[in-house]
TORKOL-4160 file (C-alpha; in steps of 0.2 Angstrom, whole numbers, padded with zeros to 4 digits, m for minus):
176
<pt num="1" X="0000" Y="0000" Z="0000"/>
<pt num="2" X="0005" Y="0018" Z="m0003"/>
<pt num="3" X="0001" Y="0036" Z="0002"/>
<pt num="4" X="m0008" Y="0037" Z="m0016"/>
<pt num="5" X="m0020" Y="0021" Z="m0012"/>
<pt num="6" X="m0026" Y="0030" Z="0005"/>
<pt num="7" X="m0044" Y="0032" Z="0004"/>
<pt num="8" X="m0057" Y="0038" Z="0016"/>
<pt num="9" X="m0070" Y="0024" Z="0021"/>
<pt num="10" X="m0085" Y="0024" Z="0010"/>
<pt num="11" X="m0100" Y="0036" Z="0018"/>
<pt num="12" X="m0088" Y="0046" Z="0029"/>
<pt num="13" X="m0085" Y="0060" Z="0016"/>
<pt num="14" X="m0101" Y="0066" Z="0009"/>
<pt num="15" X="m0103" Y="0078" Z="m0006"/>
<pt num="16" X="m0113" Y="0094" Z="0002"/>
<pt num="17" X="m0131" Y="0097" Z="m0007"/>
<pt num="18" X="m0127" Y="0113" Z="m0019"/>
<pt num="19" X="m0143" Y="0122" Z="m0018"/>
<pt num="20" X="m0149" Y="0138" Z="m0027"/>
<pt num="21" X="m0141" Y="0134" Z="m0046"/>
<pt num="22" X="m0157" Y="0135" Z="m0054"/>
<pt num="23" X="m0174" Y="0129" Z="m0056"/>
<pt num="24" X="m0168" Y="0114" Z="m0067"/>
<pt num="25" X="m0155" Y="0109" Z="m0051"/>
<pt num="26" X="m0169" Y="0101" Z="m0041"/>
<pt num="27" X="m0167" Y="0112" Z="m0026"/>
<pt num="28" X="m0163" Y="0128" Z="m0036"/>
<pt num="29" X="m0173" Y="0146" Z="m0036"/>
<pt num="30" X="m0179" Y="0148" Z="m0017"/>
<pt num="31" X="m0166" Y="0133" Z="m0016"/>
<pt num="32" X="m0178" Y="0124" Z="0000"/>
<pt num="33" X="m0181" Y="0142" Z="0010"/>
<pt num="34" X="m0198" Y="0145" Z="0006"/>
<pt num="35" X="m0205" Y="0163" Z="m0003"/>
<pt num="36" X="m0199" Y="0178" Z="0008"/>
<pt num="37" X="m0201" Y="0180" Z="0025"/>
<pt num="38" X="m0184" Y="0178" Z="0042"/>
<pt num="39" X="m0181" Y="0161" Z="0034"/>
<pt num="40" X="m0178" Y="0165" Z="0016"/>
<pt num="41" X="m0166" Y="0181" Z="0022"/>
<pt num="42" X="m0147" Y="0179" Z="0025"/>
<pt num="43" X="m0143" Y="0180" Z="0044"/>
<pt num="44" X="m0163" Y="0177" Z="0049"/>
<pt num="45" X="m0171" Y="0163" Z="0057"/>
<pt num="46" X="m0178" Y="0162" Z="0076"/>
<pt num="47" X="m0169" Y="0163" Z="0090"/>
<pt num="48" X="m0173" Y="0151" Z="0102"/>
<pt num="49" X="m0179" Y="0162" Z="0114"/>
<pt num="50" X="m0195" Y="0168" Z="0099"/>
<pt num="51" X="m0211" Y="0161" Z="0102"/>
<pt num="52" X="m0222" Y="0168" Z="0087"/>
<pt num="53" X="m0224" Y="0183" Z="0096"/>
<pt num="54" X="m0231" Y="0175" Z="0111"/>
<pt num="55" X="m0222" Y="0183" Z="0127"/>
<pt num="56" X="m0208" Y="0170" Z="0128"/>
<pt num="57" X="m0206" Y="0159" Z="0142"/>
<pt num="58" X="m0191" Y="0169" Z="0152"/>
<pt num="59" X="m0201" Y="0185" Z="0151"/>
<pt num="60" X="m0216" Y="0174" Z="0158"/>
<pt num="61" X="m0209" Y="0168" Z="0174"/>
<pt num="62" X="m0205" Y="0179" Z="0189"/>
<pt num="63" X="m0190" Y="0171" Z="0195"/>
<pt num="64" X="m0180" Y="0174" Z="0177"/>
<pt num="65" X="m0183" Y="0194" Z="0177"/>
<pt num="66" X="m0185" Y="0198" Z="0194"/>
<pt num="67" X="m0200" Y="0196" Z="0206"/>
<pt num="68" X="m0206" Y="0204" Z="0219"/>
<pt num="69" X="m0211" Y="0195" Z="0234"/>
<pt num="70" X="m0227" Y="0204" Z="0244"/>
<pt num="71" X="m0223" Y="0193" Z="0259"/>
<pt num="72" X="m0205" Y="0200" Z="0264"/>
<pt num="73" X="m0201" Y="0206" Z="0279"/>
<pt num="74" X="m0191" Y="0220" Z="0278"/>
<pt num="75" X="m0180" Y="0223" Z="0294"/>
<pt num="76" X="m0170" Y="0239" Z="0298"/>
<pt num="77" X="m0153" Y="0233" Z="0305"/>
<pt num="78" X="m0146" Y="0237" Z="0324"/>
<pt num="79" X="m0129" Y="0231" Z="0328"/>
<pt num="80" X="m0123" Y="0227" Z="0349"/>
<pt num="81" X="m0109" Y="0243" Z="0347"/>
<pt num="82" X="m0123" Y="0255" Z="0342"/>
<pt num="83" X="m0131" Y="0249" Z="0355"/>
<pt num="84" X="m0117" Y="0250" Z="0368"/>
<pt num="85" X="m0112" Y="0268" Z="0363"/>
<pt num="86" X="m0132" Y="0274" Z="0362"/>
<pt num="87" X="m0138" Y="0269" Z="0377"/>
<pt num="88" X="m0135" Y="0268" Z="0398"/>
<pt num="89" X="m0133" Y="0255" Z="0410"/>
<pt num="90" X="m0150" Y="0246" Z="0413"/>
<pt num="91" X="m0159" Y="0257" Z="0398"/>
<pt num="92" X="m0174" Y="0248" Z="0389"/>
<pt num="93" X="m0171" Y="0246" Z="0370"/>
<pt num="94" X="m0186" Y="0245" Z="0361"/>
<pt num="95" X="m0192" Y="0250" Z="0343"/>
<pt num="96" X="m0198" Y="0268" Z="0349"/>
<pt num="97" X="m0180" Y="0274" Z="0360"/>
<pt num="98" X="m0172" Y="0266" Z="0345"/>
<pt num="99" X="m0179" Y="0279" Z="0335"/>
<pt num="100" X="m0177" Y="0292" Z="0347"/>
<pt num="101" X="m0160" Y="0287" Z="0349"/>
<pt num="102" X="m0157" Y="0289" Z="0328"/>
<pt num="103" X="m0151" Y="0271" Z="0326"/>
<pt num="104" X="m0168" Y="0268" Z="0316"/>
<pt num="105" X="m0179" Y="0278" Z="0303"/>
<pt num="106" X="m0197" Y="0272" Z="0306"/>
<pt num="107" X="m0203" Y="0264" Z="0324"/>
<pt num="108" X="m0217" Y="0257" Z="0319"/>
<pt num="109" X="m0205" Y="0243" Z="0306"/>
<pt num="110" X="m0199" Y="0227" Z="0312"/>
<pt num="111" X="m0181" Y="0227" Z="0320"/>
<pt num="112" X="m0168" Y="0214" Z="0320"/>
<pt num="113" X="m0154" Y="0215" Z="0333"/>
<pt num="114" X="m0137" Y="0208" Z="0326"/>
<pt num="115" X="m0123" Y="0203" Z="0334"/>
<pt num="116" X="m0107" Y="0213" Z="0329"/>
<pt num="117" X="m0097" Y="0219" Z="0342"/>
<pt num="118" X="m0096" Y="0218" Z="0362"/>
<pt num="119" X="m0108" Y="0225" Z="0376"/>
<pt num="120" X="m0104" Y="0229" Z="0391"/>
<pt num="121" X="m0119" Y="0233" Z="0398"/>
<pt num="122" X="m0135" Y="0226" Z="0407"/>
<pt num="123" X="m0149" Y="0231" Z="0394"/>
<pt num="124" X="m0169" Y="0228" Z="0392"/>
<pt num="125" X="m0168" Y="0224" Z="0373"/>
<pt num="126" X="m0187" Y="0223" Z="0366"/>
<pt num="127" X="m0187" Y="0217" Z="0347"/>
<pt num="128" X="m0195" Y="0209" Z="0333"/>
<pt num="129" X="m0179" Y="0198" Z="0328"/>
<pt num="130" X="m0163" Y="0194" Z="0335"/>
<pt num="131" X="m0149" Y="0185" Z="0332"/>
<pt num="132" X="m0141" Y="0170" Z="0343"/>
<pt num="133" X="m0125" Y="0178" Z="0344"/>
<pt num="134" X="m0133" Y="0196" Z="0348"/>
<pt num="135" X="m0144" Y="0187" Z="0361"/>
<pt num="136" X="m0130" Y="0177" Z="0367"/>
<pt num="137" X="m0121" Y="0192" Z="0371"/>
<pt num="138" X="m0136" Y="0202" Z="0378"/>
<pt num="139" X="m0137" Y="0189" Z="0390"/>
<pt num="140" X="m0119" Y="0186" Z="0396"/>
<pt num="141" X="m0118" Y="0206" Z="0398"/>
<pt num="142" X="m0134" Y="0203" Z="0412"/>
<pt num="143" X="m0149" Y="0210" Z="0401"/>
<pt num="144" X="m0163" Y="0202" Z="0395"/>
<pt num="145" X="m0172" Y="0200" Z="0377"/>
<pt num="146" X="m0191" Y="0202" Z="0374"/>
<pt num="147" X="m0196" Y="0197" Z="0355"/>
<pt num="148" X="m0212" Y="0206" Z="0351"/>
<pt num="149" X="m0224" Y="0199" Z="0339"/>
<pt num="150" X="m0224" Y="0209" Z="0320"/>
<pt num="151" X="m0240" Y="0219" Z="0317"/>
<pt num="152" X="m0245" Y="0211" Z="0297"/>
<pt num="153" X="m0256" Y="0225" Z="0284"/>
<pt num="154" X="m0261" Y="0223" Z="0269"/>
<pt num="155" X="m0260" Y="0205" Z="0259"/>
<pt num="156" X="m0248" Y="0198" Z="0271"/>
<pt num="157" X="m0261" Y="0200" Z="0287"/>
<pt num="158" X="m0274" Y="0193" Z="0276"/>
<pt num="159" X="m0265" Y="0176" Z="0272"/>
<pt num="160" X="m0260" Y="0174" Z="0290"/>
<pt num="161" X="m0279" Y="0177" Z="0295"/>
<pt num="162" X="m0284" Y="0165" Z="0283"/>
<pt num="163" X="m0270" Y="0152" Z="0289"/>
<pt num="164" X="m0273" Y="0155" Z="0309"/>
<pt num="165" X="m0294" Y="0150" Z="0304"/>
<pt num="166" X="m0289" Y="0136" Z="0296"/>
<pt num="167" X="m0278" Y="0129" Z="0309"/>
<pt num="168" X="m0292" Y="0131" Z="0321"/>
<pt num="169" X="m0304" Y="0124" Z="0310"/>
<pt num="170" X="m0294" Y="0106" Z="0309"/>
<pt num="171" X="m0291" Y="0106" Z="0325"/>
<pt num="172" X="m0309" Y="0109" Z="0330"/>
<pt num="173" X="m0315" Y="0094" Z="0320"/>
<pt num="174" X="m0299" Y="0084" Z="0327"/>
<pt num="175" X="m0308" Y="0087" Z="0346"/>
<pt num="176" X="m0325" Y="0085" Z="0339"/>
């Protein structure tokens, strides 16, 4: 054998279909594309993410262009060193002197006490949300935490109606 008698295998090389040479060619004039239209153009065709016009699927869906959830809670942040440079020895912390004190915009909005930094100092912390660490430290330093229940408006109070009825309701016909 030599280089000259080298051939590929039969099938694996495959003459490509040479279109649009004619009407005689057999696929010739429009050469398969159709009349007019994205198809018949150079560079057209749908992309994947067309649908016919129909809103496509990614625009559909809250979680792929953003979504607003109506149930988030929304906290307004107070760390322990605020609090240990704010307020006295034995001073009660609660949404209102928060407030008072500037560490807070609105006292009438859930608050969440974190944990950065140390405190030194015995306090009566009143809050929505706290963190172990905060309440941890709170603790170690003598005070005491008191988590107060959130006040729901609007959809989110109407759900958590809805949900406290219906738990009664089972358990109502569970004792009946």
């Amino acid at each position: 054998m030599k280089l000259h008698d080298l051939r590929p295998d039969p099938g694996a090389k495959k003459k490509r279909k040479r279109v649009g040479r004619g009407i005689a060619a057999g696929q010739g004039k429009t050469a398969g594309r159709g009349t007019k239209g994205t198809g018949a153009r150079s560079g057209g065709g749908k992309s994947a993410y067309f649908e016919g016009g129909q809103l496509p699927l990614v625009r559909r869906l809250p979680f792929k262009r953003g979504f607003n959830n109506i149930f988030r809670i929304e906290y307004q942040e107070v760390n322990l060193d605020q609090l240990e440079e704010r307020f006295e020895k034995k001073a009660e912390v609660s949404p209102q002197t928060l407030s008072e004190a500037g560490l807070i915009r609105k006292a009438d909005s859930p608050v969440v006490i974190l944990g950065r930094g140390e405190l030194n100092k015995a306090l009566v912390v009143k809050t929505h949300r706290i963190t172990k660490s905060a309440k941890e430290k709170i603790e170690t330093a003598g005070g005491s935490v008191e988590i107060l229940s959130l006040e729901f408006t609007g959809a989110r109070a109407t759900v958590k109606l809805l949900r406290k009825e219906q738990i009664e309701a089972i358990r109502a016909k569970r004792a009946g």
